[in-house]
N, C-alpha and C positions, 0 to 999 in steps of 0.2 A: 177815589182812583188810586193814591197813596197806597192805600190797604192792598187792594187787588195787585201791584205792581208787587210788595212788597211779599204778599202771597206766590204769590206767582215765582219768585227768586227761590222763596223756601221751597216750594216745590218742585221744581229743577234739581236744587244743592241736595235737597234728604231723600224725596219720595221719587224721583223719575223714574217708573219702569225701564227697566233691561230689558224689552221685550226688544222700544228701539233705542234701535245701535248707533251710538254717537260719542265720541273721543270724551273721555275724561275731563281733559282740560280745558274743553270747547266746551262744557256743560258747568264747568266750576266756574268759567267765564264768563259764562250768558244768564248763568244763577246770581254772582257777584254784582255784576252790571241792572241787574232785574231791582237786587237789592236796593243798593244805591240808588236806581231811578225813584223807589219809592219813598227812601229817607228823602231825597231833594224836592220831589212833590211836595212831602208834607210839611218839611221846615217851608217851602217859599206860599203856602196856605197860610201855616202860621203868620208869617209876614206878613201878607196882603190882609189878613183879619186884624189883624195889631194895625195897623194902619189904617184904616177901616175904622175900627174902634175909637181911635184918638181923635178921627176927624169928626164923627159925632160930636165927642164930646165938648172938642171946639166950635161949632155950632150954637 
């Protein structure tokens, strides 16, 4: 879901069709924001599998 999130930013911030019409800085916003949601998915996946991992191994 990370990916997707993180797609989905880049595609707002490079690729948005001009076709529709939307303020500039309202689309650098909601690209920026897209990003981020998906860097913070992934790093807190990382986590929860790193934690995950260790309790295995302490088993």
């Amino acid at each position: 879901m990370s990916v997707v999130f993180f797609g989905m930013g880049l595609y707002v911030l490079i690729l948005f069709p001009e076709e529709i019409h939307m303020p500039e800085k309202f689309r650098v916003m909601f690209g920026v924001v897209l990003l981020l949601y998906g860097v913070y998915r992934f790093i807190s996946l990382r986590i929860k599998q790193r934690q995950a991992d260790e309790e295995r191994q302490f088993e």
